[in-house]
C-alpha positions, 0 to 999 in steps of 0.5 A: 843435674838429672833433671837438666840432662832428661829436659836437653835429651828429651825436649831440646834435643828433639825440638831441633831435630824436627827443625824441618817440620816447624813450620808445618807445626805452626801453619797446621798443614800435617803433611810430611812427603806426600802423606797428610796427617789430621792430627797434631799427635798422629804427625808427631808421632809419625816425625818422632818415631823412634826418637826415644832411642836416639835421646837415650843414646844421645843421653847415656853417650854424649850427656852423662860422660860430659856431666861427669867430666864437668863435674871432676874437673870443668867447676873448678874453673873460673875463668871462661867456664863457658866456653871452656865446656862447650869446647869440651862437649864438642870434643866428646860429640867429635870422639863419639861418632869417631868411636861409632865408626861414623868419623866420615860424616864429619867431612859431609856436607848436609843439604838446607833448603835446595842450594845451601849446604853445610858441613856436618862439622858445623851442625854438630859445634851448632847443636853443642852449643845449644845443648851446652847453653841449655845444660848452663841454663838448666843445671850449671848456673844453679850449681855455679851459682852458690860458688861464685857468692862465697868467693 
C-alpha cells in the first residue's frame, strides 16, 4: 500500500502536472517561456522545482485520508468498488481545497490550448480518476484480489 501511494504522489501525479511540457520532452527542444536549457535535468529541474512539497502535501492530505478510508470501509464492498472509490476520492479532493480556503477555484475555468477552457471541477474528477486507476493498479487489486478467490 505505501508503495502504491509513494509511486501516484511521486511519479504519476507529477508526469500529469508537467502535461504542458511533454511535447518539449520528446522533441528535445528544452525551452520553457523564453529560456533554453541544454539539458534534460536542468529542464526537469527547472519544471519540477519545488514539486517535492506538492506531492508531499498531496500524499499526506489527499492520499493517506483516502487510503484509511478504503481501508475501514470501501473493501467490504463488492459491488461497483471502482466507481464507488473514485466518488469517494472526488469527494476528499472537492472537501480538501474547500477546507484551504480555496472553494473558488472549483468555479474557475482553466485555459487549454488558446481557446479551450475547462472548468477546474472537471481537471480535478480527471485527475482522481487517474490517481484512483493507478492507486487500483497498484495496490487495490493486489489486496482484492485474495478476497475475491476465497468467496
Amino acid at each position: 500500500m505505501i508503495i502504491g501511494n509513494l509511486l501516484v504522489a511521486y511519479i504519476v501525479f507529477p508526469m500529469i502536472y508537467i502535461h504542458n511540457h511533454w511535447a518539449n520532452i520528446l522533441s528535445g527542444s528544452y525551452t520553457d517561456g523564453y529560456t533554453h536549457y541544454t539539458t534534460l535535468s536542468t529542464y526537469l529541474h527547472r519544471i519540477y522545482n519545488g514539486f517535492f512539497l506538492f506531492s508531499t502535501i498531496l500524499l499526506i492530505g489527499s492520499l493517506l485520508p483516502f487510503q484509511l478510508f478504503k481501508h475501514k470501509y470501501l473493501y467490504k464492498i463488492k459491488k461497483y468498488y471502482f466507481i464507488k472509490s473514485v466518488l469517494v476520492y472526488i469527494l476528499i479532493n472537492v472537501f480538501l481545497i474547500l477546507l484551504t480556503g480555496y472553494g473558488f477555484v472549483l468555479s474557475m475555468s482553466m485555459s487549454i490550448g488558446y481557446h479551450f477552457q475547462i472548468p477546474f471541477l472537471w481537471i480535478l474528477i480527471a485527475f482522481s480518476v487517474i490517481a484512483q486507476s493507478a492507486l487500483y493498479i497498484c495496490v487495490d487489486k493486489s489486496i482484492r484480489e485474495p478476497n475475491r478467490k476465497e468467496e
